[in-house]
mmCIF file as Biopython writes it, N, C-alpha, C and O atoms, coordinates in Angstrom:
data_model
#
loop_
_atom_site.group_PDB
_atom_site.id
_atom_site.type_symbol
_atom_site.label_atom_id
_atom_site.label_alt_id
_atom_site.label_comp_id
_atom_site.label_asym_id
_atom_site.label_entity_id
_atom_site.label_seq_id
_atom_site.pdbx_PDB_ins_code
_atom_site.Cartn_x
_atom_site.Cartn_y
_atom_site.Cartn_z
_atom_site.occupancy
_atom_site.B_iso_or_equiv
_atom_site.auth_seq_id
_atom_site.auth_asym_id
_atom_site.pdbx_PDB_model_num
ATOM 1   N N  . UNK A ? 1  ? -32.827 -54.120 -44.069 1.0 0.0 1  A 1 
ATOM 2   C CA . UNK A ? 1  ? -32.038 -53.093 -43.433 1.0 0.0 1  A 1 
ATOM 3   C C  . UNK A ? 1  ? -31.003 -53.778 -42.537 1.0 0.0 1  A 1 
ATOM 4   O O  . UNK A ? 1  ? -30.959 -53.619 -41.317 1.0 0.0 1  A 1 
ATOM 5   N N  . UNK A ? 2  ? -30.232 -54.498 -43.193 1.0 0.0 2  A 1 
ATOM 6   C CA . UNK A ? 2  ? -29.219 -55.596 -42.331 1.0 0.0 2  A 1 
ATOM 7   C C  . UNK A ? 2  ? -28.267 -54.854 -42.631 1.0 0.0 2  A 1 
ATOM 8   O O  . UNK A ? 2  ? -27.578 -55.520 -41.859 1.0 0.0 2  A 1 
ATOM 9   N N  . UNK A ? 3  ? -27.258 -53.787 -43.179 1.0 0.0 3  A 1 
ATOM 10  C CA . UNK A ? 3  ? -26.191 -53.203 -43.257 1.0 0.0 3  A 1 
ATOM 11  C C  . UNK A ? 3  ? -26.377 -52.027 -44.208 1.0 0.0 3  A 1 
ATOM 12  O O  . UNK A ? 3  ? -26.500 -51.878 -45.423 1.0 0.0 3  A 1 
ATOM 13  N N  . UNK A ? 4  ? -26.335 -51.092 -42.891 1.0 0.0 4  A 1 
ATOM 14  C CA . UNK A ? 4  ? -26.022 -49.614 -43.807 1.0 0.0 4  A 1 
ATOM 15  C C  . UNK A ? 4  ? -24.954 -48.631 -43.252 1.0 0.0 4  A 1 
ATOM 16  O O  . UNK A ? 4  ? -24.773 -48.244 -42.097 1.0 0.0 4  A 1 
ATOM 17  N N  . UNK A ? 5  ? -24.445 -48.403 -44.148 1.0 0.0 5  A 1 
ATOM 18  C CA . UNK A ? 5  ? -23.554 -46.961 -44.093 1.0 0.0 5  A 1 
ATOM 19  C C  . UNK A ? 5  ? -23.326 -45.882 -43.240 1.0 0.0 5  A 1 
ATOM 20  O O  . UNK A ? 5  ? -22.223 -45.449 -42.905 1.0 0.0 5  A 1 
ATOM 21  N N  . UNK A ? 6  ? -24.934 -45.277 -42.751 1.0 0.0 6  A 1 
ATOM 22  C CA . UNK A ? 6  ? -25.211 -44.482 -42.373 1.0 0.0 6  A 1 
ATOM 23  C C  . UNK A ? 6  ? -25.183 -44.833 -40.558 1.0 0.0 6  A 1 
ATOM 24  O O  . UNK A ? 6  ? -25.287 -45.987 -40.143 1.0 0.0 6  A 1 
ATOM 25  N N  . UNK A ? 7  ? -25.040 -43.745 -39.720 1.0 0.0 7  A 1 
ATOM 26  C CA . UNK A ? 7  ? -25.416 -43.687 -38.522 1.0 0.0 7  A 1 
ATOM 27  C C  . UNK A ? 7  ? -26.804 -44.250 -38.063 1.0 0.0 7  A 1 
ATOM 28  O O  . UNK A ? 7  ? -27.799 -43.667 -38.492 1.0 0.0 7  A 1 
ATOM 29  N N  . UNK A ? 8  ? -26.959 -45.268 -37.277 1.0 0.0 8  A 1 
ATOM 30  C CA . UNK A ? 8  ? -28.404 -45.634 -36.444 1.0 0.0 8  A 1 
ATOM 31  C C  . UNK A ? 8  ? -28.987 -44.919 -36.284 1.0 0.0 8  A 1 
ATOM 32  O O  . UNK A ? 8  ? -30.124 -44.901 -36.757 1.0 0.0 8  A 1 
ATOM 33  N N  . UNK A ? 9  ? -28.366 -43.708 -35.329 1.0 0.0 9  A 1 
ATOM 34  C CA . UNK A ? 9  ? -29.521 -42.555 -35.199 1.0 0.0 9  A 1 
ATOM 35  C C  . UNK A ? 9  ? -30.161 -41.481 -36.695 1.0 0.0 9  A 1 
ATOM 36  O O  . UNK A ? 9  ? -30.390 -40.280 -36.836 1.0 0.0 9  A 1 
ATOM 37  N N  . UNK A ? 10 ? -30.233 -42.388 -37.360 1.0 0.0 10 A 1 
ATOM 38  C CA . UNK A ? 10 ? -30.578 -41.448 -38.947 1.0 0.0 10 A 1 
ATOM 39  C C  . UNK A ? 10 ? -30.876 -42.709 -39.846 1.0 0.0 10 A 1 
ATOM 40  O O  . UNK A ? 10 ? -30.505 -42.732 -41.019 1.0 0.0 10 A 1 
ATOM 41  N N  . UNK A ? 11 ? -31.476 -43.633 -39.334 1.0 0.0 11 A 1 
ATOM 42  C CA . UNK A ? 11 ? -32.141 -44.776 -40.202 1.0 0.0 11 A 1 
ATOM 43  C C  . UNK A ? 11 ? -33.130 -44.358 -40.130 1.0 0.0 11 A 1 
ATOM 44  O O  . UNK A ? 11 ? -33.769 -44.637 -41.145 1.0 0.0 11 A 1 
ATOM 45  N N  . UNK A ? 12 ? -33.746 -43.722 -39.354 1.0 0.0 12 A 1 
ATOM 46  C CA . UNK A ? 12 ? -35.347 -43.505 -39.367 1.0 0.0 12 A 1 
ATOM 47  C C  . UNK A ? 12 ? -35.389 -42.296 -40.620 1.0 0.0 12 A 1 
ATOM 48  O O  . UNK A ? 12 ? -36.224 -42.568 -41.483 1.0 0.0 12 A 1 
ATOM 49  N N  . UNK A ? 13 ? -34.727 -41.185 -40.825 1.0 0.0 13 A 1 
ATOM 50  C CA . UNK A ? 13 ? -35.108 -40.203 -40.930 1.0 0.0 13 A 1 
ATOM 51  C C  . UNK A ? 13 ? -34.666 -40.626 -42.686 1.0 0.0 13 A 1 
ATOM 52  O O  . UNK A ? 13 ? -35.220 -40.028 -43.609 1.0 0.0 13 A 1 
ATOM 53  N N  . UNK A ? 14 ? -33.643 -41.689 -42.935 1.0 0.0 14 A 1 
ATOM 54  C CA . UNK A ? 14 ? -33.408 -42.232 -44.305 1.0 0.0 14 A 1 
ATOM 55  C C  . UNK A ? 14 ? -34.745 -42.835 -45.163 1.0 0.0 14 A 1 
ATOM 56  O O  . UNK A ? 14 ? -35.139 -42.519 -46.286 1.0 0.0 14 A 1 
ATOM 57  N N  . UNK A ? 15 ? -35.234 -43.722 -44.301 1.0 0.0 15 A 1 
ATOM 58  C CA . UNK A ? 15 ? -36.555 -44.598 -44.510 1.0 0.0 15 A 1 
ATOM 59  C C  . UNK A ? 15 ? -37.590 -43.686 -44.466 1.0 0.0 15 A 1 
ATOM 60  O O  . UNK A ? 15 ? -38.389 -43.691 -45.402 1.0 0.0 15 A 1 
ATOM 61  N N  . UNK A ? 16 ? -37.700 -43.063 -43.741 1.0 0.0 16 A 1 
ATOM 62  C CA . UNK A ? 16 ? -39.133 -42.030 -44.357 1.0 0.0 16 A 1 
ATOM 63  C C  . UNK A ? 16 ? -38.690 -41.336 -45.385 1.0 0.0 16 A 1 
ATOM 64  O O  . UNK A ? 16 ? -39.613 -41.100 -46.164 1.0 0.0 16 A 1 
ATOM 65  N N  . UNK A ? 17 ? -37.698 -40.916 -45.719 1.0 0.0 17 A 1 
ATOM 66  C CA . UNK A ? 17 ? -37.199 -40.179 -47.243 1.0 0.0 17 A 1 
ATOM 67  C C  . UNK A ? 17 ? -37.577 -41.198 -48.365 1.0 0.0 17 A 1 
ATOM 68  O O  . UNK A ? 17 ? -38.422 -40.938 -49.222 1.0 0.0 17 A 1 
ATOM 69  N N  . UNK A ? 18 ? -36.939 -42.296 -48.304 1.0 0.0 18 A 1 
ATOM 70  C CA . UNK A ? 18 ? -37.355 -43.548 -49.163 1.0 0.0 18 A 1 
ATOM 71  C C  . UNK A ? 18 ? -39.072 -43.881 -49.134 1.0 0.0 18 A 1 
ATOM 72  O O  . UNK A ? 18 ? -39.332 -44.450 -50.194 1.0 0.0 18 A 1 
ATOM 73  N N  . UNK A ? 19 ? -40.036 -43.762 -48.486 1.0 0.0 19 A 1 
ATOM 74  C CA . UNK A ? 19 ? -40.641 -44.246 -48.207 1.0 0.0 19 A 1 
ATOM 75  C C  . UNK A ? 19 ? -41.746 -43.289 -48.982 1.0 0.0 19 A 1 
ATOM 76  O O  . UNK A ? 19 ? -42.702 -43.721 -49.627 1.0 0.0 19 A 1 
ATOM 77  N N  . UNK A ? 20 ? -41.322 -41.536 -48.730 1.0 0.0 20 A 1 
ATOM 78  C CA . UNK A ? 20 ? -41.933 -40.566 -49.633 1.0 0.0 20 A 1 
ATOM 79  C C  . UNK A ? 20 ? -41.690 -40.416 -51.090 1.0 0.0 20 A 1 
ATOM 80  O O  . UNK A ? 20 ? -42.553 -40.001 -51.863 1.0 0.0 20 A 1 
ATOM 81  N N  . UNK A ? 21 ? -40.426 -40.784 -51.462 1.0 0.0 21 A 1 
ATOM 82  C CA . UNK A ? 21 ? -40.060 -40.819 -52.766 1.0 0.0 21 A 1 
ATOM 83  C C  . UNK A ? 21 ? -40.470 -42.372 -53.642 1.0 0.0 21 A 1 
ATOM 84  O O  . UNK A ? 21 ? -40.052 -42.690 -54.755 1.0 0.0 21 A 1 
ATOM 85  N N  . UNK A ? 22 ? -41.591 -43.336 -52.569 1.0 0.0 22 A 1 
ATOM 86  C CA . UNK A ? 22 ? -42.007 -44.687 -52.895 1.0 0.0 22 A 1 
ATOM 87  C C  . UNK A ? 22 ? -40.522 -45.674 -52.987 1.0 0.0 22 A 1 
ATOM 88  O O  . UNK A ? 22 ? -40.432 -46.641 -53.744 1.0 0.0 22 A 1 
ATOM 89  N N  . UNK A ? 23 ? -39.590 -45.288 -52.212 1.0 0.0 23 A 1 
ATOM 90  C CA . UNK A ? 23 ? -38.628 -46.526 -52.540 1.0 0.0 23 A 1 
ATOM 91  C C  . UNK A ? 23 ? -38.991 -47.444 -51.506 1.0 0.0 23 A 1 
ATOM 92  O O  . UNK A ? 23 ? -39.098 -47.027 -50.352 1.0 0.0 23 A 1 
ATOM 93  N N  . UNK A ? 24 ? -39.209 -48.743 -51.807 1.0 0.0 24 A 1 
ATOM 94  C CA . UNK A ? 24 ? -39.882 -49.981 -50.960 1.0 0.0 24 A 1 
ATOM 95  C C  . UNK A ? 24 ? -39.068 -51.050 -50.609 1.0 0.0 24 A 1 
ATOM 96  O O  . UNK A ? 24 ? -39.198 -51.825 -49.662 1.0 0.0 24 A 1 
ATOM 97  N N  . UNK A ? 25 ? -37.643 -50.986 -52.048 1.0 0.0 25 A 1 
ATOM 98  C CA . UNK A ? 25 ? -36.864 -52.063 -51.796 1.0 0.0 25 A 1 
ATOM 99  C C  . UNK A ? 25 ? -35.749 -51.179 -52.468 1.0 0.0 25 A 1 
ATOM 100 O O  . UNK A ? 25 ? -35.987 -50.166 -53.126 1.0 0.0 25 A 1 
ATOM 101 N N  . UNK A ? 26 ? -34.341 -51.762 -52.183 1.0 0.0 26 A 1 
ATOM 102 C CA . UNK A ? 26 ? -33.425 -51.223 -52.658 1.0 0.0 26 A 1 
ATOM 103 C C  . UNK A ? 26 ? -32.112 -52.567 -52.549 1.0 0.0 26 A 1 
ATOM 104 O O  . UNK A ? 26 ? -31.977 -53.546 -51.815 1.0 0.0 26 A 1 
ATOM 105 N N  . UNK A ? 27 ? -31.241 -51.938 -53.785 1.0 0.0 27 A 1 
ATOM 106 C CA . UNK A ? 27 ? -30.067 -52.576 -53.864 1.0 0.0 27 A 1 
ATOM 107 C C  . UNK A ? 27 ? -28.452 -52.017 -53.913 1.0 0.0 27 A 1 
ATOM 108 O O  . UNK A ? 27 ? -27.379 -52.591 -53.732 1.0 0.0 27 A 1 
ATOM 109 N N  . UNK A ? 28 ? -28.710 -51.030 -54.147 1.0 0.0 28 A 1 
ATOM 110 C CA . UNK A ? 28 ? -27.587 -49.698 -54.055 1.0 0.0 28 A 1 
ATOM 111 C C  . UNK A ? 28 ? -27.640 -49.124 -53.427 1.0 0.0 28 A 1 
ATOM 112 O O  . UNK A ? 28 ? -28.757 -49.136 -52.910 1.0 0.0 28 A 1 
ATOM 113 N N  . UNK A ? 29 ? -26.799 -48.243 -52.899 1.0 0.0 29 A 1 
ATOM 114 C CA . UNK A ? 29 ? -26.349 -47.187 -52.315 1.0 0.0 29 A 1 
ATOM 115 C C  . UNK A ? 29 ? -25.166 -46.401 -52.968 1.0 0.0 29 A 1 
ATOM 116 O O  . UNK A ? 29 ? -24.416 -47.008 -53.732 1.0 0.0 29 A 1 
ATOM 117 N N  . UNK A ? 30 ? -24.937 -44.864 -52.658 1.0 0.0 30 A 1 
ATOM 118 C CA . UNK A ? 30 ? -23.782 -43.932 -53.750 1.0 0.0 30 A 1 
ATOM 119 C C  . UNK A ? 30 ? -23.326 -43.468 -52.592 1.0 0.0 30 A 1 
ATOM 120 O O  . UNK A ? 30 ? -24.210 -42.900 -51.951 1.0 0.0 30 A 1 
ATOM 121 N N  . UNK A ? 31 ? -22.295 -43.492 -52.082 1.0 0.0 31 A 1 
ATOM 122 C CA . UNK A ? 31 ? -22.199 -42.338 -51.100 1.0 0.0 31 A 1 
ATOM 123 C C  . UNK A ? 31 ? -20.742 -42.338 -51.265 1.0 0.0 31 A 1 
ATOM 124 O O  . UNK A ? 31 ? -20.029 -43.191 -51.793 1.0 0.0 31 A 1 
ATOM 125 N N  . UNK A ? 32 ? -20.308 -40.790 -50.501 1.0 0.0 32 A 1 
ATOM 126 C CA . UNK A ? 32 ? -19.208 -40.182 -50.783 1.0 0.0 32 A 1 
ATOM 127 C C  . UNK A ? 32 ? -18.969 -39.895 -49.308 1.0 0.0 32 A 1 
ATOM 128 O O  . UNK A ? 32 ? -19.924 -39.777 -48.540 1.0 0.0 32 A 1 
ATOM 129 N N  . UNK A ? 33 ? -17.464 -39.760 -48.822 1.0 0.0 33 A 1 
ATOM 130 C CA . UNK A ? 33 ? -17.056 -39.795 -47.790 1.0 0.0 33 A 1 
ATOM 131 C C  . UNK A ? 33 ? -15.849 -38.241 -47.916 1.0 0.0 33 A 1 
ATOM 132 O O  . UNK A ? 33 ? -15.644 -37.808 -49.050 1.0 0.0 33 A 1 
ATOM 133 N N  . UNK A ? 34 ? -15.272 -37.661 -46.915 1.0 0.0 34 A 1 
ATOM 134 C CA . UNK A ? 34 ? -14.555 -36.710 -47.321 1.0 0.0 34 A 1 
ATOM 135 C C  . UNK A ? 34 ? -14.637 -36.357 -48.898 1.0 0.0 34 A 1 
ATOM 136 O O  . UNK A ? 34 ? -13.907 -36.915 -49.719 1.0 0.0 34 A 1 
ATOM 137 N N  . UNK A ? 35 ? -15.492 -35.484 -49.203 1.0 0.0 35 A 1 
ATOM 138 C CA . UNK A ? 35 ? -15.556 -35.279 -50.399 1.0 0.0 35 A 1 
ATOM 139 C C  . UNK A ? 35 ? -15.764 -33.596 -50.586 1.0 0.0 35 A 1 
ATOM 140 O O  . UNK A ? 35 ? -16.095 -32.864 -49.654 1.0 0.0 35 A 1 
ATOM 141 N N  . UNK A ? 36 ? -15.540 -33.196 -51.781 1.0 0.0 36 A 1 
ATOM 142 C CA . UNK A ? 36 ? -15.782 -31.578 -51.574 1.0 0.0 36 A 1 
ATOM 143 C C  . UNK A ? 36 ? -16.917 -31.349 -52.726 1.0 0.0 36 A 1 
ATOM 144 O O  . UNK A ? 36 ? -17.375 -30.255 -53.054 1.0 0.0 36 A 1 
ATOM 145 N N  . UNK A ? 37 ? -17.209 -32.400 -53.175 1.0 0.0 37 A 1 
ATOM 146 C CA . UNK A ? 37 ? -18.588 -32.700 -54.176 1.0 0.0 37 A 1 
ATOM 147 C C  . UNK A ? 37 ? -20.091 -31.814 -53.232 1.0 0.0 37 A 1 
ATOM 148 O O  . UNK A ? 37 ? -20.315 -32.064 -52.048 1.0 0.0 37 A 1 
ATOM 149 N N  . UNK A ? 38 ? -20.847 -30.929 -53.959 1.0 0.0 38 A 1 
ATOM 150 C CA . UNK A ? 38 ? -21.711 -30.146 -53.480 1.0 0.0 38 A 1 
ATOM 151 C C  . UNK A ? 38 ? -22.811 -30.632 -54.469 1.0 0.0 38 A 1 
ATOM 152 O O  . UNK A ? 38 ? -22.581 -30.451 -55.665 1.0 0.0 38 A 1 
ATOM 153 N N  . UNK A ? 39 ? -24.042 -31.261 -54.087 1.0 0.0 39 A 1 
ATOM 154 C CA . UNK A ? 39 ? -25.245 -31.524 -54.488 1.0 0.0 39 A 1 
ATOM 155 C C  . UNK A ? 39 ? -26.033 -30.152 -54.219 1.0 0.0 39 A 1 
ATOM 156 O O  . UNK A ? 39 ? -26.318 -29.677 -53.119 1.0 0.0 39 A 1 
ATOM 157 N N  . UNK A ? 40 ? -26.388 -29.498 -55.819 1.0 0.0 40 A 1 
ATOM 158 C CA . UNK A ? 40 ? -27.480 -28.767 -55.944 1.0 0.0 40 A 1 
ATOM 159 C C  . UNK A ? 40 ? -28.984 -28.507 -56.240 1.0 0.0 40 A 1 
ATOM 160 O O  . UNK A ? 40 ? -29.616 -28.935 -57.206 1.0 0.0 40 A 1 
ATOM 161 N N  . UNK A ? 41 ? -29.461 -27.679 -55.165 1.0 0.0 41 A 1 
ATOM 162 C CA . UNK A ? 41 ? -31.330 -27.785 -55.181 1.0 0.0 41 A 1 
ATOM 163 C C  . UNK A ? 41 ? -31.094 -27.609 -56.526 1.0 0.0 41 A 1 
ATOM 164 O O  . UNK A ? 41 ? -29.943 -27.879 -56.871 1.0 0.0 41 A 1 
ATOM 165 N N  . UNK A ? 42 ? -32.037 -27.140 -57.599 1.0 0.0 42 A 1 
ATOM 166 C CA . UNK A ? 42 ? -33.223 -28.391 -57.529 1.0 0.0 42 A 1 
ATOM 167 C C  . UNK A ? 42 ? -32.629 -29.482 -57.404 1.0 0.0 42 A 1 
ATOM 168 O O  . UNK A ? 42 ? -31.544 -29.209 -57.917 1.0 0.0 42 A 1 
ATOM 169 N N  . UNK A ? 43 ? -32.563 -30.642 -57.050 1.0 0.0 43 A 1 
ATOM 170 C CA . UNK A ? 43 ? -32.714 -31.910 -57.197 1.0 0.0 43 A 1 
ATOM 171 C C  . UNK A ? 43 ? -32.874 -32.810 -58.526 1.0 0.0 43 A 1 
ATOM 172 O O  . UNK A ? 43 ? -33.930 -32.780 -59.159 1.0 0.0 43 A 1 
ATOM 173 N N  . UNK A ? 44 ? -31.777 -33.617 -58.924 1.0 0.0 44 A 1 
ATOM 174 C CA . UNK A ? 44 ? -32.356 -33.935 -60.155 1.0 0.0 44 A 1 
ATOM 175 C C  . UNK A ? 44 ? -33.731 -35.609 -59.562 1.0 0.0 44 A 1 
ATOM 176 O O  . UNK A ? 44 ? -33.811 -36.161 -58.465 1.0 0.0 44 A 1 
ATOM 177 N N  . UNK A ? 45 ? -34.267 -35.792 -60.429 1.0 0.0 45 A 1 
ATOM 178 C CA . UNK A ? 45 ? -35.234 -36.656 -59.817 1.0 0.0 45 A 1 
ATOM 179 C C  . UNK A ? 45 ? -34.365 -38.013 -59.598 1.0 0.0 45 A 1 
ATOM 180 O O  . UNK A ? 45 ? -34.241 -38.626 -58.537 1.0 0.0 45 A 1 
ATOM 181 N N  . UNK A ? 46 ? -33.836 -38.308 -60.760 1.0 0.0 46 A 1 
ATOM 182 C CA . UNK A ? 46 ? -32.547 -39.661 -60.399 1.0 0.0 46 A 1 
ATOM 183 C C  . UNK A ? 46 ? -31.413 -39.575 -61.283 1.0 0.0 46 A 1 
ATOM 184 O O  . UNK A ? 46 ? -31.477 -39.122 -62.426 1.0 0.0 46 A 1 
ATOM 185 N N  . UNK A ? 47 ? -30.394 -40.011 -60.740 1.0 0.0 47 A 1 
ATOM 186 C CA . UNK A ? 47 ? -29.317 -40.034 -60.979 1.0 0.0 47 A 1 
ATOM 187 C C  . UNK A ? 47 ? -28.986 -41.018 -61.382 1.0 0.0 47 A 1 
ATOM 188 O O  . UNK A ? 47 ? -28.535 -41.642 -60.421 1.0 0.0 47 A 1 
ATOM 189 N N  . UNK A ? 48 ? -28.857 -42.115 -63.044 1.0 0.0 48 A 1 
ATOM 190 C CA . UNK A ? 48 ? -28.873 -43.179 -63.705 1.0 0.0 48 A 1 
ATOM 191 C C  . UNK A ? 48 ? -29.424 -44.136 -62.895 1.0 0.0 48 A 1 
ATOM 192 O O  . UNK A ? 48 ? -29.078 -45.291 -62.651 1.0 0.0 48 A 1 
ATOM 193 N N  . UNK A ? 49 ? -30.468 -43.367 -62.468 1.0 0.0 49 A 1 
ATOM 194 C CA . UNK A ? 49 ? -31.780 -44.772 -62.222 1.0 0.0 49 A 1 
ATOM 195 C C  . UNK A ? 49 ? -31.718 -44.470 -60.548 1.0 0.0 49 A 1 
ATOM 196 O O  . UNK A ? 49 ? -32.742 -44.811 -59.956 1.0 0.0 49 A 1 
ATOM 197 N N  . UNK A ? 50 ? -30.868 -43.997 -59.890 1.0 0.0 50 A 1 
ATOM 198 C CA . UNK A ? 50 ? -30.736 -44.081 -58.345 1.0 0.0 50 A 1 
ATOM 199 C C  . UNK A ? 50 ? -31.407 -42.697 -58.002 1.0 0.0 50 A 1 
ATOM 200 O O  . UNK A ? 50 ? -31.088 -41.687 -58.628 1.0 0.0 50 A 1 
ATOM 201 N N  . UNK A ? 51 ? -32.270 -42.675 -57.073 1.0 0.0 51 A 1 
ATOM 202 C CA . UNK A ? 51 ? -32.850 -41.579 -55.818 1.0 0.0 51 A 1 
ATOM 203 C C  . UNK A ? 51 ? -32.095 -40.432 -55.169 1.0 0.0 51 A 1 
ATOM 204 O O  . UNK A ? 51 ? -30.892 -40.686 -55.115 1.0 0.0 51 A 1 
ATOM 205 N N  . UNK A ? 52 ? -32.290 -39.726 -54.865 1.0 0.0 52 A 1 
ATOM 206 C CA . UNK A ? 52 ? -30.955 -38.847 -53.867 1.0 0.0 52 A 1 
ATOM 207 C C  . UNK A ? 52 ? -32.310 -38.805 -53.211 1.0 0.0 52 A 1 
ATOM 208 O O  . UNK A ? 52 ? -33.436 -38.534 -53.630 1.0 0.0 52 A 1 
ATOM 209 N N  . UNK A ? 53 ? -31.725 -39.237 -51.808 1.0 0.0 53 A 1 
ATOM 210 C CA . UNK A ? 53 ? -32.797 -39.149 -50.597 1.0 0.0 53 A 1 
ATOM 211 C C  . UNK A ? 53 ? -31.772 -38.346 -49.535 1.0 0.0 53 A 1 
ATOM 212 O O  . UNK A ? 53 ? -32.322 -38.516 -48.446 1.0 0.0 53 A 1 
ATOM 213 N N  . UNK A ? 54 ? -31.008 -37.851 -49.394 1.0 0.0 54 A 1 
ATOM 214 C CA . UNK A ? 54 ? -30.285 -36.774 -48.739 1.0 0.0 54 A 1 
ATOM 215 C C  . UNK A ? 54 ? -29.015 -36.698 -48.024 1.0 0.0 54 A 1 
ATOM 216 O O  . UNK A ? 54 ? -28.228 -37.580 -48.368 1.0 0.0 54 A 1 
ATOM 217 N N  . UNK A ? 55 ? -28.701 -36.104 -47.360 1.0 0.0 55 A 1 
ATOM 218 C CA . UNK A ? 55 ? -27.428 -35.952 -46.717 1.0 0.0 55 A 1 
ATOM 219 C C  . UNK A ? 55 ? -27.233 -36.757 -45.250 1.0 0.0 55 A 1 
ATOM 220 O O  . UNK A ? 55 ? -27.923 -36.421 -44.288 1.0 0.0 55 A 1 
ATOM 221 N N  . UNK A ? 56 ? -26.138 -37.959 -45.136 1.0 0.0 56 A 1 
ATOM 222 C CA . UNK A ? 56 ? -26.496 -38.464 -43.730 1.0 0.0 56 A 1 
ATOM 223 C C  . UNK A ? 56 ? -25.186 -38.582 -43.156 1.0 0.0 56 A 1 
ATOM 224 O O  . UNK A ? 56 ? -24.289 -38.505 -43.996 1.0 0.0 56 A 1 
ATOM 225 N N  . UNK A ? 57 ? -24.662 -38.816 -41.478 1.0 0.0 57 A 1 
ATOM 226 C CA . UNK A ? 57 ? -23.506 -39.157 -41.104 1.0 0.0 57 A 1 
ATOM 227 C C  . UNK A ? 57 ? -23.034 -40.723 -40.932 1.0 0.0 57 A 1 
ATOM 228 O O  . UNK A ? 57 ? -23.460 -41.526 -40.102 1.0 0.0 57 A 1 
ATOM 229 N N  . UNK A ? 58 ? -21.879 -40.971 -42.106 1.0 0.0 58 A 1 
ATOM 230 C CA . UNK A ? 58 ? -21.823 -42.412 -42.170 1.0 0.0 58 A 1 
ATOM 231 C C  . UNK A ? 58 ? -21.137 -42.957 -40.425 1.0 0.0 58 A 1 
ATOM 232 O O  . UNK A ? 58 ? -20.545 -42.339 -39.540 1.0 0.0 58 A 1 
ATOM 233 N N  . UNK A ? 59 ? -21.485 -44.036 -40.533 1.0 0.0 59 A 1 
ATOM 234 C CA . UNK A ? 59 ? -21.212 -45.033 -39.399 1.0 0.0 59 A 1 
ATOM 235 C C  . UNK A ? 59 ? -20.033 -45.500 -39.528 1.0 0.0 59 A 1 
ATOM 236 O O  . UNK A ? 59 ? -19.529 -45.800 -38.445 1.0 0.0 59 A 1 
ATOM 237 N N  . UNK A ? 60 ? -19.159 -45.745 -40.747 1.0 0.0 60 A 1 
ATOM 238 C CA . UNK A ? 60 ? -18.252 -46.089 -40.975 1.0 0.0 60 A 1 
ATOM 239 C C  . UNK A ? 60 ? -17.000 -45.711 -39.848 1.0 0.0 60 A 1 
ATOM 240 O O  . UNK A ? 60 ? -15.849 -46.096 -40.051 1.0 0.0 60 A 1 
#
């Protein structure tokens, strides 16, 4: 967890998402910035091999 995307205050709440869906290690990340792209429930389980673990505010 040496460089992420996301806001500090929402590493915790990323890693327990990962942690329920068993992700242990990772090498990617997808994320979209100003975007008008809308992710719909259900959830698909993965997206060409990648997780959707949820919505966060990037740090960027």
């Amino acid at each position: 967890m040496n460089d992420v995307v996301i806001d500090r205050d929402e590493i915790n709440s990323a890693v327990k998402e990962c942690t329920k869906l068993g992700i242990v290690t990772a090498n990617a990340v997808f994320y979209l910035t100003d975007s008008d792209v809308i992710i719909k429930k259900p959830y698909k389980e993965n997206y060409n091999g990648l997780k959707y673990i949820g919505i966060y505010n990037s740090s960027l």
